[in-house]
C-alpha positions in Angstrom: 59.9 -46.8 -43.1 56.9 -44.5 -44.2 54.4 -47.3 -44.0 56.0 -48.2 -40.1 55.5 -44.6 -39.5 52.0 -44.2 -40.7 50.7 -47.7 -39.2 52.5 -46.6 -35.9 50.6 -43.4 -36.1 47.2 -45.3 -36.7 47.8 -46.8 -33.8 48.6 -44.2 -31.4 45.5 -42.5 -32.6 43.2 -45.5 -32.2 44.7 -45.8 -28.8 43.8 -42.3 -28.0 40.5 -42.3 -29.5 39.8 -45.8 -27.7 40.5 -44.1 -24.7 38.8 -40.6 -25.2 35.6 -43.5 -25.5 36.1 -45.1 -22.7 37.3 -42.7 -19.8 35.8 -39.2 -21.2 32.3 -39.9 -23.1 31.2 -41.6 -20.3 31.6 -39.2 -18.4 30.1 -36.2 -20.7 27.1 -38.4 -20.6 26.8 -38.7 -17.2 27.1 -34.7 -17.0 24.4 -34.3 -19.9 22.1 -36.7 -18.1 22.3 -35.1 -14.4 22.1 -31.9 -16.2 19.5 -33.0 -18.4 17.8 -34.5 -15.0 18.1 -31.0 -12.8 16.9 -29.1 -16.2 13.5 -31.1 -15.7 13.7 -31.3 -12.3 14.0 -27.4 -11.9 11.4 -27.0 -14.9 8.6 -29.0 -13.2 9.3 -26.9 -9.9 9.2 -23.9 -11.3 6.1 -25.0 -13.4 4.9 -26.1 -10.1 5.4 -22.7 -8.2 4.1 -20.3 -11.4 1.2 -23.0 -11.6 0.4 -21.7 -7.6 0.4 -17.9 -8.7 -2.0 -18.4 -11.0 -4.0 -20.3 -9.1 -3.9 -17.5 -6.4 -4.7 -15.2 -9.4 -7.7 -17.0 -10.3 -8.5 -17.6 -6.4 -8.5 -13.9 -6.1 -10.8 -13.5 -9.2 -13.4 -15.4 -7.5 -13.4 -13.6 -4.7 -14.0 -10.2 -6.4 -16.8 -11.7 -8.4 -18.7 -12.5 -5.4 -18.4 -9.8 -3.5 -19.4 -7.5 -7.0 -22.6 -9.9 -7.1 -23.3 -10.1 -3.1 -24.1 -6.3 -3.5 -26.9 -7.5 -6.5 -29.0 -9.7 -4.1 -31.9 -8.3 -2.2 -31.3 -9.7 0.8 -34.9 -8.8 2.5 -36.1 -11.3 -1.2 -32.9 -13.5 -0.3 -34.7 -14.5 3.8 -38.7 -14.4 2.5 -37.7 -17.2 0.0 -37.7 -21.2 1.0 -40.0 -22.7 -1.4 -40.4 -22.5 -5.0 -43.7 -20.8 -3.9 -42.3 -17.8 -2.2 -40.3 -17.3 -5.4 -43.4 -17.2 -7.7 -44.8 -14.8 -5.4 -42.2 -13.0 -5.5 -41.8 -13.2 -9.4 -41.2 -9.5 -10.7 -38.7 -8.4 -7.7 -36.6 -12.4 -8.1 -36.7 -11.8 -12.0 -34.9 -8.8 -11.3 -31.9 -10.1 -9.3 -31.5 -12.5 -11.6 -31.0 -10.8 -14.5 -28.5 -8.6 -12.4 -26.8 -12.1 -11.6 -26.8 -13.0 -14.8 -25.7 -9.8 -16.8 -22.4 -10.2 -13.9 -22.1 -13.8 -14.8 -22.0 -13.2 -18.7 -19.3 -9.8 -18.2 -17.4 -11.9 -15.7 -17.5 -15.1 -18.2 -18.5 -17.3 -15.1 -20.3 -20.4 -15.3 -22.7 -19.9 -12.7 -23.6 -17.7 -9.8 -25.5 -18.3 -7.5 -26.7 -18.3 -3.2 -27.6 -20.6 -0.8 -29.2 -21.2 2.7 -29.9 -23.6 5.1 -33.5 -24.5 5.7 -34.2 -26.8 8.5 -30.7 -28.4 8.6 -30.7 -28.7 4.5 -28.7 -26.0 2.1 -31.0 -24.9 -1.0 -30.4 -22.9 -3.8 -32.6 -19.7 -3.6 -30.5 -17.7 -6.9 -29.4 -19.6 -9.4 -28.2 -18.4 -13.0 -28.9 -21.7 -14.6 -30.4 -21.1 -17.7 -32.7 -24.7 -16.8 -33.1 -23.8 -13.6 -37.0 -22.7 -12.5 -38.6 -25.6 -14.5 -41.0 -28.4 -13.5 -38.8 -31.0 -14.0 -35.5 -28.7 -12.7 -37.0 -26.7 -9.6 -34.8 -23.4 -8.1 -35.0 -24.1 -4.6 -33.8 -27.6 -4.3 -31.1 -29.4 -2.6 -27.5 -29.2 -2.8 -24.6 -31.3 -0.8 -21.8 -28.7 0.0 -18.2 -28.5 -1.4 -14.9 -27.2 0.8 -15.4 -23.9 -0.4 -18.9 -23.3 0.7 -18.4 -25.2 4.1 -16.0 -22.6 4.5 -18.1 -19.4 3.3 -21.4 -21.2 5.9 -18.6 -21.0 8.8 -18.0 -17.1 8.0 -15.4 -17.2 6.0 -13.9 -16.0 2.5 -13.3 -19.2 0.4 -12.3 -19.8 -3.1 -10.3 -22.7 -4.6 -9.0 -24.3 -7.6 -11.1 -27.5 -8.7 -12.8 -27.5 -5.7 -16.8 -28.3 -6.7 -16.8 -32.0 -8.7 -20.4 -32.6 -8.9 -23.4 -33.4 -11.5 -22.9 -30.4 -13.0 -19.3 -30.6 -13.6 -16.2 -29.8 -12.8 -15.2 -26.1 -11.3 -12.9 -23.0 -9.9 -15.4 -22.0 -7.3 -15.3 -19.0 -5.0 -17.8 -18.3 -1.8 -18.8 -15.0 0.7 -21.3 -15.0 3.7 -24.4 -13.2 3.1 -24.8 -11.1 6.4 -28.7 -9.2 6.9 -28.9 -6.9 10.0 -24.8 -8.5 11.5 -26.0 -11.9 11.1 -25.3 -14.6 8.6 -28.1 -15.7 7.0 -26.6 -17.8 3.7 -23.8 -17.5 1.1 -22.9 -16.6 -2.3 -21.1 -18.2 -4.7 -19.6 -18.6 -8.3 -18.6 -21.1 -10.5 -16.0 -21.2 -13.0 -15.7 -24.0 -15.2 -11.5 -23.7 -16.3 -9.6 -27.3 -16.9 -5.9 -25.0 -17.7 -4.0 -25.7 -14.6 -5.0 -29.3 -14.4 -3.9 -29.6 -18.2 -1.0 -28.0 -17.6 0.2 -29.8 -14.7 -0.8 -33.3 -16.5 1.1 -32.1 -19.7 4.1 -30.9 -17.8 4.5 -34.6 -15.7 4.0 -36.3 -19.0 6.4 -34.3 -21.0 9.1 -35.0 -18.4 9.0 -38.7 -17.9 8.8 -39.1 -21.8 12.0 -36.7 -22.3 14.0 -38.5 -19.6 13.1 -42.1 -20.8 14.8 -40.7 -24.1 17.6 -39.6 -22.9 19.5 -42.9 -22.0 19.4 -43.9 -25.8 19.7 -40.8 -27.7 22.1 -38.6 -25.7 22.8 -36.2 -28.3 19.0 -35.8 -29.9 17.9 -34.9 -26.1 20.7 -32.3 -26.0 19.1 -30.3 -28.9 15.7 -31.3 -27.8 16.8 -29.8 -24.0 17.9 -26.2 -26.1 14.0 -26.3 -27.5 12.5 -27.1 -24.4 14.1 -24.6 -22.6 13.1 -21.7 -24.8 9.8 -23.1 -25.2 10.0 -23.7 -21.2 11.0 -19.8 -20.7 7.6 -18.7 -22.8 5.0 -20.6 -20.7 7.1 -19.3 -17.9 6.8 -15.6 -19.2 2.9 -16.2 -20.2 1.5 -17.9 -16.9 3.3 -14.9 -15.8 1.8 -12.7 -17.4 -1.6 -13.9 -17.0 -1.2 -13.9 -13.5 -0.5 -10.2 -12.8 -2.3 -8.7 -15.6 -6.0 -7.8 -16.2 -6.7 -9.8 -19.7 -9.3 -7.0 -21.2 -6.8 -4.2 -20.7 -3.5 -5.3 -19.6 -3.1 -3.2 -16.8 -1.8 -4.8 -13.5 -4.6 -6.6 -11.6 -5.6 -6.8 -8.1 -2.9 -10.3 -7.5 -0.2 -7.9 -9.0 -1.3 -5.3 -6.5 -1.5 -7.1 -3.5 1.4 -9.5 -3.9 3.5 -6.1 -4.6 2.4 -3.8 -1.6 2.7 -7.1 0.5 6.4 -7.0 -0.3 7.0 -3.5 -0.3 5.6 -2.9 3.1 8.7 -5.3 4.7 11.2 -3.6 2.3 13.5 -0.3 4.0 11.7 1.3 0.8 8.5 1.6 3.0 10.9 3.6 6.0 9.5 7.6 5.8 7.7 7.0 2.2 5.4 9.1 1.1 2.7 8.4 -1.4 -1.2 8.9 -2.7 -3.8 6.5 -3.7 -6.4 7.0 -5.8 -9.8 5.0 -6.1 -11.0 6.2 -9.8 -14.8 4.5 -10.9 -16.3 5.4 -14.2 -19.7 7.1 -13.7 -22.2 5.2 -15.4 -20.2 2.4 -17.6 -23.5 0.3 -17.3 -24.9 2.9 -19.8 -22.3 1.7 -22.1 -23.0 -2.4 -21.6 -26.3 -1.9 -21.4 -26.9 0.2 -24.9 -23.7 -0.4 -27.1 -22.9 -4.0 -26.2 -19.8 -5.7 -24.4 -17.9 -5.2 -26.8 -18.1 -1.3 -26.6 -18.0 -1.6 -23.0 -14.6 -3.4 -23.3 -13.2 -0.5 -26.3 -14.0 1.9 -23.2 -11.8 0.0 -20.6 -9.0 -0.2 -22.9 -9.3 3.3 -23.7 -9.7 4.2 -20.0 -6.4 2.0 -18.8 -4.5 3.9 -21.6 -5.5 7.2 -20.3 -5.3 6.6 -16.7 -1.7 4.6 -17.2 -0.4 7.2 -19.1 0.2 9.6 -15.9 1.6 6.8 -13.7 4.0 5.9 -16.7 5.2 9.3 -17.5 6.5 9.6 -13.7 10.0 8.7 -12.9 10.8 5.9 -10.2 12.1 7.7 -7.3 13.0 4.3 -5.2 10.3 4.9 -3.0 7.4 2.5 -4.3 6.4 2.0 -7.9 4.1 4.0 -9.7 1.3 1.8 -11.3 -2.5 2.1 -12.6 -4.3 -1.0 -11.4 -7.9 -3.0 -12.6 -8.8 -4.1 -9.4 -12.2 -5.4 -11.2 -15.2 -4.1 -13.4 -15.0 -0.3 -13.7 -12.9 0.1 -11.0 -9.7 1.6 -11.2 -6.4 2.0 -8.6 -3.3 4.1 -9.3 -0.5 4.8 -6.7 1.6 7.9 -6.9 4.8 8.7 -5.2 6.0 12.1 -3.9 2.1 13.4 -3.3 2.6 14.2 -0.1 -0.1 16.7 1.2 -4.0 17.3 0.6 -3.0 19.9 -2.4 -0.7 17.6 -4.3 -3.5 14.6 -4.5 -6.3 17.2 -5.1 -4.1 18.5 -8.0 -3.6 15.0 -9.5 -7.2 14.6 -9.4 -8.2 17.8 -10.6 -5.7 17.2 -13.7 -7.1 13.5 -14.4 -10.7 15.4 -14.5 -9.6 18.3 -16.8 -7.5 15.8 -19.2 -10.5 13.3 -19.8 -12.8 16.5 -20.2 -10.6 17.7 -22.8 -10.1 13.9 -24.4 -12.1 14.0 -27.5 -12.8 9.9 -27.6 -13.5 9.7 -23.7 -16.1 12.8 -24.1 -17.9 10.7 -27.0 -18.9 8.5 -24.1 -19.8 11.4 -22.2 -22.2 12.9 -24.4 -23.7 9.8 -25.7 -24.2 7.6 -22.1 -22.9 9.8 -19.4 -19.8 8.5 -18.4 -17.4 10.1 -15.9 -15.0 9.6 -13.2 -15.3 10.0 -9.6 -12.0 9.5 -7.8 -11.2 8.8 -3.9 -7.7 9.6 -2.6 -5.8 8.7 0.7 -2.5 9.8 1.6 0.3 7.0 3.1 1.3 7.2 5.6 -0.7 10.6 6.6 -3.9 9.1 6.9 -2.8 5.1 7.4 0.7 3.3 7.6 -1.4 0.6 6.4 -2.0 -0.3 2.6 -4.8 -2.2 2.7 -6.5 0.6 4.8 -5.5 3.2 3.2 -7.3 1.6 -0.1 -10.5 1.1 1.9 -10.0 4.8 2.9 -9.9 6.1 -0.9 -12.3 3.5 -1.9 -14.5 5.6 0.9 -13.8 9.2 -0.2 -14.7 7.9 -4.0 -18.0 7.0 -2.8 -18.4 10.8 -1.4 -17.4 11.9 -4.7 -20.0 10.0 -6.3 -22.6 11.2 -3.7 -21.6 15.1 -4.3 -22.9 14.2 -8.3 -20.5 12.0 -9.9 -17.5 13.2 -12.5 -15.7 14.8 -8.9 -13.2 14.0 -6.6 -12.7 13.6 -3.3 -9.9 13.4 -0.7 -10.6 11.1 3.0 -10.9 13.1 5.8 -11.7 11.4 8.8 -14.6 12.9 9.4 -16.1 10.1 6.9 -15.9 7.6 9.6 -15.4 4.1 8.2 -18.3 4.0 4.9 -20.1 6.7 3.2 -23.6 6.2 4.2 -25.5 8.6 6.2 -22.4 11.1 6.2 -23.1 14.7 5.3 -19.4 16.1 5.0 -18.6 18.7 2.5 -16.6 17.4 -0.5 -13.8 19.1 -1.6 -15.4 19.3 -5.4 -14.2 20.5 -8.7 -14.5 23.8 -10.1 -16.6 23.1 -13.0 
């Protein structure tokens, strides 16, 4: 009776167990392998999308690069140049934009930099940081079939792009501005930047993906670990292209994509409805000094010891809902914070004349002081008192820093209106600090 019971019992649980197989592991496989399959499919989109940030980033790298070295090149030099005779009689002042060009391209960590024109229906180079370039056998001014982006910069306009410019030279991230003389366009600037990242990591990505789905069919239960792992390792590209796309890499402040991608947001919110709020256009007074005697590297300790200082003040402030308080790089030694609840003239020329007491009194910061001159001059604008607009209103501080750096450097200024729309030729009276 015992052995009937116990063989009965084996089969009843065989039975079961036959059909658990056959009518509910199918099924749990089918549910692994669509999930498995949305996992990937969800992964490469979102890949896809933080892959397009940075590229924006990067796009928005090159533009600030050309404009910092449009404002090195003599642009009288620039129109008296279309041969490589006109350069060599021009030796000492083209030597000297060049070495401006190429002190940019080497702080920048560009590839090249360089301008162009058109002569007689042909584009030239007339600057060119190539280290060969200006030889016998490898001439400056010589010809040069345009890419995308510098079609675009010859019709007017802005351009940068990812992997735009395949040529002789090599692959590139290129970026491109009109050169204007006198309200006419008479050539273009551009830089190159010679970065393979997104294409690996779009390559890598697609790759990855068709090998862990061909998997999955055969070893159901190996992918389902394997899917944990490449989730979390999924989760830290995710965080790091994030990162890298909002955040200045020599000092890890927010960088101009951050600032702009923000502000672009905020302005449709109900936040921007009766806010109130200052910003501040800070420049260090003479950080050349720094490169130019201590080295990079120096100059770099000095950012990072800047960033802290200026970040400090925007990070001790509580949010108030209104907009976030931040300290921005927006690019070289130029610095952007945004303050909530300064509301009026006083409160922004308080902040400013705080900032310039605290680095006086900063015992590292006045080491650079002493030894290469170094200061701050600082431009304010108040939203929406002076614009409703926040990509005016930073042209408008950017404007009064200027003033401050005309009325002697180390100062601070606040826009009045009165300053018109730049700071040449204007002869307003800066609201200065008591020294």
């Amino acid at each position: 009776m015992l052995k009937q019971d116990a063989a009965r019992i084996r089969r009843l649980l065989g039975t079961q167990t036959e059909g658990f197989i056959q009518n509910v592991l199918p099924i749990v496989a089918v549910l692994l392998a669509l999930l498995f399959a949305a996992t990937i499919a969800l992964t490469l989109y979102s890949n896809n999308k933080l892959a397009g940030f940075l590229e924006e980033s990067v796009e928005s790298e090159l533009l600030a690069i050309c404009f910092t070295a449009r404002g090195d090149i003599d642009m009288e030099l620039f129109l008296s140049i279309n041969s490589e005779e006109d350069i060599h009689a021009n030796q000492e002042q083209y030597d000297q934009v060049i070495a401006k060009l190429r002190e940019l391209k080497n702080e920048v960590g560009a590839t090249y930099i360089y301008a162009l024109k058109e002569i007689d229906g042909t584009y030239y180079f007339i600057f060119d940081t190539d280290e060969e370039a200006g030889t016998p056998d490898n001439p400056i001014v010589t010809e040069y079939e345009l890419a995308p982006v510098h079609e675009d910069a010859f019709a007017g306009r802005a351009a940068a792009d990812i992997m735009n410019v395949d040529d002789e030279w090599g692959s590139y991230n290129t970026g491109a501005l009109p050169l204007f003389y006198n309200g006419q366009q008479v050539g273009i600037v551009s830089v190159d930047v010679e970065d393979a990242f997104i294409k690996r990591n779009r390559e890598s990505t697609t790759f990855g993906a068709v090998l862990l789905i061909a998997v999955v069919v055969p070893t159901m239960a190996l992918l389902l670990a394997l899917l944990i792992l490449l989730l979390r390792r999924n989760q830290k590209v995710q965080d790091d292209l994030f990162y890298i796309a909002n955040h200045d890499a020599i000092t890890s402040l927010y960088n101009r994509y951050y600032l702009f991608s923000y502000l672009s947001g905020w302005s449709k919110s109900p936040q921007s409805e009766n806010a109130a709020f200052a910003i501040l256009f800070v420049d260090l007074d003479n950080f050349k000094n720094v490169n130019d005697s201590a080295g990079h590297d120096e100059g770099d300790k000095l950012l990072r010891l800047i960033s802290t200082f200026l970040k400090s003040y925007t990070d001790s402030l509580e949010d108030n809902g209104c907009i976030q308080n931040m300290t921005v790089r927006t690019g070289g030694d130029e610095f952007l914070q945004i303050v909530s609840d300064l509301t009026a003239p006083e409160d922004l020329e308080r902040w400013a004349r705080r900032l310039l007491d605290d680095f006086a009194a900063h015992s590292e910061l006045q080491s650079y002081a002493r030894d290469y001159g170094v200061g701050l001059s600082i431009g304010g604008a108040l939203y929406p008192r002076q614009s409703n607009d926040y990509d005016e209103l930073i042209r408008l501080a950017d404007i009064a820093m200027y003033q401050a750096k005309a009325a002697g450097k180390n100062n601070y200024s606040l826009y009045d209106v009165a300053m018109g729309d730049g700071p040449e030729g204007v002869t307003l009276s800066v609201r200065k600090r008591k020294r």
